[in-house]
N, C-alpha and C positions, 0 to 999 in steps of 0.2 A: 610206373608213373615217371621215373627218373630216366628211363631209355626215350621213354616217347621225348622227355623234354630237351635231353642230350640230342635226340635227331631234331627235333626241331629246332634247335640252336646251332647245328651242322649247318643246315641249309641256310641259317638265316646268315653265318660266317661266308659261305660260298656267295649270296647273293650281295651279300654287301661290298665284296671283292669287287664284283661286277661294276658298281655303284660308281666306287668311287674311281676304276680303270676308266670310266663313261666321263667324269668331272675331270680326270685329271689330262683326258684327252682333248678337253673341249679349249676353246679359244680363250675369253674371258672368262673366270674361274667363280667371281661371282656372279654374273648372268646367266649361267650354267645350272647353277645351284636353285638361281632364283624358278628356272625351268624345272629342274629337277622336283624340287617342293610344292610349288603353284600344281605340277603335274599331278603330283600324288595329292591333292587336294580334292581336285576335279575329279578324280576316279572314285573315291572314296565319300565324294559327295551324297550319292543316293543313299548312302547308307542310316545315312543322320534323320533320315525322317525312318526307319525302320528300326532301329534298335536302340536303347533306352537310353536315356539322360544319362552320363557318369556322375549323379548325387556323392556323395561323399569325396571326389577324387576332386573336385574342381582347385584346390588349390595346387595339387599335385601338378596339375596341367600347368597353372600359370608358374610356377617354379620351375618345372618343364621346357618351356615357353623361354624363359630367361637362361637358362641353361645352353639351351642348344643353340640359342641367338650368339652365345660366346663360343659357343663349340667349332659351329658352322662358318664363323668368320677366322679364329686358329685352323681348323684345318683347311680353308682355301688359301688363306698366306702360308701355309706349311707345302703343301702341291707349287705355289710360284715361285718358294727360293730352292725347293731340291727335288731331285727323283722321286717318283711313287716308290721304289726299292728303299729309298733311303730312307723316308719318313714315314713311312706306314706305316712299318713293324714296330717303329719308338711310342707313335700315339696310340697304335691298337697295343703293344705289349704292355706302358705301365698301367693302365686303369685295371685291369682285374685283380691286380694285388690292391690298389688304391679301396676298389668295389666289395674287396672280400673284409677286409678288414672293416670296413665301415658298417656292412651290409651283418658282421658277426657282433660287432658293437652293438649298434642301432636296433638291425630288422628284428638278433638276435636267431640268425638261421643259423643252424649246426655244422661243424666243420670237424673232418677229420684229420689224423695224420695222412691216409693217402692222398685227398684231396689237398691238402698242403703239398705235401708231394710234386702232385700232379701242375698246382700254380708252379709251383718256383720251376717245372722244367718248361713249360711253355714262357715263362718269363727269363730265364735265362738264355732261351732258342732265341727269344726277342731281342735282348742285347746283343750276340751275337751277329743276330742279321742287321743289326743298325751299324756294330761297329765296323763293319767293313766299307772304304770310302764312307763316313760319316758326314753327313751335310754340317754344313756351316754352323755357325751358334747363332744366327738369328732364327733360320729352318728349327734349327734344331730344338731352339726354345718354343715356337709355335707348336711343334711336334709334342712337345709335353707338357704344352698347357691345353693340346684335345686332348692328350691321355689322361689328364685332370677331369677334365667336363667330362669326359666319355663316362669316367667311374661317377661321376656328382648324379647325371640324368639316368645312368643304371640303376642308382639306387632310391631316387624318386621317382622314377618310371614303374617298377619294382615293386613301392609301397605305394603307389594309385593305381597300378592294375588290381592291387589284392584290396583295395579298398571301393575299386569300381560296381557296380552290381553284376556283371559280366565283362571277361577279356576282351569280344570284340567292342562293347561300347566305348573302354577307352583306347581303344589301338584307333577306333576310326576315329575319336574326338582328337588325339592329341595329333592327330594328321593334319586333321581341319584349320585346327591352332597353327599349328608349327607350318604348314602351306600356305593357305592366306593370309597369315603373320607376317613371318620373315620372308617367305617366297613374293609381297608382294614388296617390302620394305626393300630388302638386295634389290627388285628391278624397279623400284624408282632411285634407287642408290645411283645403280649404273646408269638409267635415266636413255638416251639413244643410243646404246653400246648394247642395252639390254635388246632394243627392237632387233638390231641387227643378228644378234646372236639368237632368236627367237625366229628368225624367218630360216637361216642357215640351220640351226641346230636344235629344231622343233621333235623332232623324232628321236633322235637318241636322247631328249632329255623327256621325250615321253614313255619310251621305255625305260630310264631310269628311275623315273619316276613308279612307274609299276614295280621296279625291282625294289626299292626302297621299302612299299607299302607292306611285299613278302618279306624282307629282312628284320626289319621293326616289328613287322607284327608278329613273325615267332615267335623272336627275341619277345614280346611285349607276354607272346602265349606261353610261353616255357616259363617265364619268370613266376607266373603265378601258379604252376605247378611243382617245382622244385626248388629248391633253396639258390640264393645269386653265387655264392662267393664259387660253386663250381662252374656256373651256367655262364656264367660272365669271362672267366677263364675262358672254356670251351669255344666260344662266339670268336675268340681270337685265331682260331683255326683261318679265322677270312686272312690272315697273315702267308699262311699257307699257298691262299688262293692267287691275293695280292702279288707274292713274287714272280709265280706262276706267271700272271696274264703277264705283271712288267719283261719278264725275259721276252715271253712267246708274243705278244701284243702289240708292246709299247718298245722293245729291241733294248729294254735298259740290261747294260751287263751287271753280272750277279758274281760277286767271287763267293769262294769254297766257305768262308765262315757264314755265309749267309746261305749258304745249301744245308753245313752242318746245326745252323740256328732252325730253321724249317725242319731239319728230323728229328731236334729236339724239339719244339713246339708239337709235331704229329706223336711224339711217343707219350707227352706229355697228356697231352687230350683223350688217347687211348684211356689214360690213366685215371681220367675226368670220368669218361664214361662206364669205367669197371667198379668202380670203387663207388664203396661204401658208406 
């Protein structure tokens, strides 16, 4: 049970990479977003007349809902003041320590010593890749106030999938919400900046959008299969991925403590997925 959700928390690291290489390449960073969300709304639409009500999770969702309203606006001011290199790794590395501790408090999921282990080396890969050229302190504070939210809605995400009647009922509800929610608020936000950005950049934020719905919904299906405080670590892999597309992608240069942070985060999550 705990491999299948370690790989599916792989993929959903990998796709989320993808995600946000898609947002941080686009023009306007909230119209971008607002495509991204409204997209994944609309694909996941039919789903809602097929699969059950999330009964019990409904509060979940709108704490969810508010959550990620603040997430989603930190990390597109954190994309406009510095590199995808520079701030990625800062707001994906702090929330799995934030996620585990709370998630071992609260959910009351089991943690070991190698799982300890295994956070603090992906969290320290994480440091690592940030402290090289580090963005600015205003970046840099957006940057760890998503790594806040990222740990807050992992761990209410977390306890509404396991309170949903089924994983996909609320991976497609909290789409629905969080898409024509926020996705339609951001583009009346940007208001004609959004249209424009919506005739140019309809297709990459429709496949981001699909990519989103694979990355969340792992993440959403893993959660309710295994304990957070390792799964939520692992999902940090997308750090991994992140630097990747920024060198090969996006042309951002990477120096050597931000390569040595990357094979600390990969031995780290090795570490995630063996351990007991």
């Amino acid at each position: 049970m705990i491999v299948s959700a370690a790989l599916l928390m792989l993929a959903s690291g990998a796709a989320h990479a993808l995600v946000n290489a898609i947002l941080k390449s686009g023009g306007d960073k909230m119209s971008s977003r607002a495509l991204i969300d409204g997209s994944s709304a609309l694909l996941v639409l039919p789903l809602a007349f097929i699969v059950p009500f999330p009964h019990g999770a409904v509060g979940w969702l709108l704490a969810s809902f508010a959550i990620h309203l603040v997430y989603l606006i930190a990390v597109i001011k954190a994309f406009e003041g510095a590199d995808m290199s520079a701030v990625y790794p800062v707001m994906r590395g702090t929330a799995p320590v934030i996620a585990a501790l709370v998630s071992v408090l609260w959910l009351r999921d089991p943690i070991s010593l190698p799982v300890i282990v295994g956070i603090a080396m992906v969290t320290t890969g994480t440091a690592l890749s940030a402290w090289w050229n580090a963005p600015d302190r205003k970046a840099l504070g957006w940057a760890l106030l998503t790594g806040a939210t990222i740990a807050a809605y992992t761990v209410i995400d977390a306890k509404g999938v396991r309170s949903s009647p089924s994983a996909i009922s609320y991976i497609v509800w909290v789409f629905l919400l969080l898409g024509f929610g926020i996705g339609t608020l951001f583009a009346l936000w940007r208001g004609p900046r959004f249209l424009a950005e919506a005739r140019s950049q309809w297709k990459p934020g429709l496949a981001a959008g699909a990519l989103s719905i694979v990355t969340y919904g792992l993440a959403l299906w893993a959660y309710r299969l295994g304990d957070v405080p390792r799964l939520a670590a692992l999902r940090e892999t997308s750090i991994l991925f992140g630097v990747g597309i920024a060198v090969l992608v996006l042309k951002e240069n990477v120096g050597r403590a931000r390569l040595i942070g990357a094979g600390l985060i990969a031995v780290g999550a090795a570490m995630l997925i063996v351990s007991r």
